[in-house]
C-alpha positions in Angstrom: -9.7 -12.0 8.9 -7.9 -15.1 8.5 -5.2 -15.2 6.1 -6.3 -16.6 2.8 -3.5 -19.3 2.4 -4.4 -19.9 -1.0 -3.1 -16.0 -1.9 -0.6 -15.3 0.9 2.3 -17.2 2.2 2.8 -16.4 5.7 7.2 -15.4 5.9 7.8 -14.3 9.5 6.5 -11.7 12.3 7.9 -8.7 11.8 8.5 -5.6 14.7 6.4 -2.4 14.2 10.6 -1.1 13.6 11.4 -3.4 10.7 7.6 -2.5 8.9 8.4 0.8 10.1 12.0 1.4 8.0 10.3 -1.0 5.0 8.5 2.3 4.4 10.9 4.2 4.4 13.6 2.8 2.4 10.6 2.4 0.0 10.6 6.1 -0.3 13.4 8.0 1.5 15.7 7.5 -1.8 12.8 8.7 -4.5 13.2 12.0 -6.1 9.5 12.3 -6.6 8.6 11.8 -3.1 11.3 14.2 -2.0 10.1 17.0 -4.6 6.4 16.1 -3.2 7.2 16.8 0.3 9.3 19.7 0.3 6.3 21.4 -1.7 3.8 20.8 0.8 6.3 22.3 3.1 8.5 19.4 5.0 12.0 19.2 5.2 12.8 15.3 5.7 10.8 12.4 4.8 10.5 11.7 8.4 8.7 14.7 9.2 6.5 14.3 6.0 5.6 10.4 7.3 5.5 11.1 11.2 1.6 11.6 11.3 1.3 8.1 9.1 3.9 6.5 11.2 2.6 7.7 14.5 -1.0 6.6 13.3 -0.2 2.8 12.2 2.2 2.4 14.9 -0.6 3.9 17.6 -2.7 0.5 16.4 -0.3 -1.9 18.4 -0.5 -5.0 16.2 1.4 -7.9 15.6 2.9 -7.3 12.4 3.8 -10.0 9.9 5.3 -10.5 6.1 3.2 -12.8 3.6 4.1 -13.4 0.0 1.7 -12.9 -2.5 1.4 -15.9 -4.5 0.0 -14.7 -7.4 0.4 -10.6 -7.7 -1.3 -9.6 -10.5 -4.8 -11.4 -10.4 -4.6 -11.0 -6.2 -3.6 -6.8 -6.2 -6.8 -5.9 -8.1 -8.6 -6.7 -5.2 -6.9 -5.3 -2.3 -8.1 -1.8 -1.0 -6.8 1.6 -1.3 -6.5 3.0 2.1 -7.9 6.2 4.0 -6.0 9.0 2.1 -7.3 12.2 1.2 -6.2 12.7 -2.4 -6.9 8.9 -3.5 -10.3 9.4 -1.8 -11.3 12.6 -4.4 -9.4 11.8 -7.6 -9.7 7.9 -7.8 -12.2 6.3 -5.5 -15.3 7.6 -8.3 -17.3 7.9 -4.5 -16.5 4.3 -3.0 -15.4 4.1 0.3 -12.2 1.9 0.3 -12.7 0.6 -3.4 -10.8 -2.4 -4.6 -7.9 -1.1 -7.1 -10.0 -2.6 -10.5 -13.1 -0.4 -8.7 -11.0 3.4 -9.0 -10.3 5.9 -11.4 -6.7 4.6 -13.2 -3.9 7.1 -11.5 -1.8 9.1 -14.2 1.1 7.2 -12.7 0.4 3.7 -13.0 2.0 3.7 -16.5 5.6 5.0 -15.0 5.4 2.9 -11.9 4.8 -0.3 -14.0 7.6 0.7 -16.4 9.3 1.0 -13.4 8.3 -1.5 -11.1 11.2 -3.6 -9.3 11.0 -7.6 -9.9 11.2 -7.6 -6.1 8.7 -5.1 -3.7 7.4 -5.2 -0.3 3.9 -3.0 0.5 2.4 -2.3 3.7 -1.0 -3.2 4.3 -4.0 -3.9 7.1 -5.9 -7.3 6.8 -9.7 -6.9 7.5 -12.9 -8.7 7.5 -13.3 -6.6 4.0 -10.1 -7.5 2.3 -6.8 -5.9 2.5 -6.4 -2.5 2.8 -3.1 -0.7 1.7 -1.2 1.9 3.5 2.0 2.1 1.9 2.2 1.0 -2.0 -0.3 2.5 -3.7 1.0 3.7 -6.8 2.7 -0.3 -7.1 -0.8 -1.5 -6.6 -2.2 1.1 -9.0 0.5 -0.3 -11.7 0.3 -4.2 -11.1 -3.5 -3.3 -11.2 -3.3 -1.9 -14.5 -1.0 -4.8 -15.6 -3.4 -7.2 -15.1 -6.4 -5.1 -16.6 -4.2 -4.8 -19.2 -3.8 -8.7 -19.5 0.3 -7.9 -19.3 2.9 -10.0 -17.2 5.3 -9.4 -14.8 7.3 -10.9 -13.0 6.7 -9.7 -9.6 7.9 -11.3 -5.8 5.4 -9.1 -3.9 5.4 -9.1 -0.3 3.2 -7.3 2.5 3.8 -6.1 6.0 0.6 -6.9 7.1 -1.5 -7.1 10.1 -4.8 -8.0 11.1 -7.5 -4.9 12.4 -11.3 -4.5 12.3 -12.0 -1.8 9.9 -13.0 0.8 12.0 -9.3 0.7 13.4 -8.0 1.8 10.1 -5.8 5.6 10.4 -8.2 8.0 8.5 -6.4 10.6 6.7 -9.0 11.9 4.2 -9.5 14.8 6.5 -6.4 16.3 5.9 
């Protein structure tokens, strides 16, 4: 589980608060997410995220931001994490496939048109690779990027931190 220094520059440590709001001002602001969760019933993002939240803070880590040194060959392999509906439309039966392994989300094409020059994912380092909590559809784009053999310019950075994988919050039961 040591960081691979030929991917990742290692920033700073980060508190569980700081990874925490990352997350949300990754999503609090986006019409999509806020159409998503008021149809599955929730009023603020907050209550929407509290079970995800409440799970990944629950794991008591040290937390840390890395910069990805080089995005687009690098995301392909990260993980897609414990979540219900990437788990039956996208992961073809895999358990925790690498993003060039899945089904290509619907969405990649809009995220990439849309993806910021500057991003910051949240994701779990493990002995198999890192596994993403927050950023999936970003991962999904630069994945297709790079299967596409496009370039971006991309300063990617992760809130990471380091668990065995049978820490990892399960939400494919939901």
């Amino acid at each position: 589980m040591e960081l691979d220094k030929k991917q990742f520059k290692f920033i700073k440590p980060l508190a569980w608060d700081d990874v925490a709001e990352i997350w949300r001002s990754n999503e609090v602001n986006e019409g999509h997410w806020k159409k998503y969760y008021e149809s599955k019933g929730h009023k603020t993002w907050e209550k929407w995220r509290k079970k995800y939240l409440d799970a990944y803070a629950a794991l008591s880590k040290e937390w840390y931001l890395v910069k990805v040194k080089d995005p687009v060959s690098a995301v392909s392999n990260f993980r897609g994490g414990n979540y219900k509906g990437w788990k039956e439309n996208f992961y073809v039966g895999r358990e925790l496939p690498t993003f060039s392994e899945m089904k290509e989300h619907p969405a990649a094409e809009e995220f990439l048109k849309n993806l910021p020059k500057e991003t910051t994912i949240i994701a779990l380092n493990t002995e198999t690779g890192v596994v993403v909590a927050e950023g999936m559809h970003r991962c999904a784009a630069i994945t297709k990027a790079a299967k596409e053999g496009k370039k971006i310019k991309l300063n990617l950075y992760i809130a990471m931190a380091d668990v065995k994988k049978e820490e990892i919050p399960d939400f494919t039961k939901e």
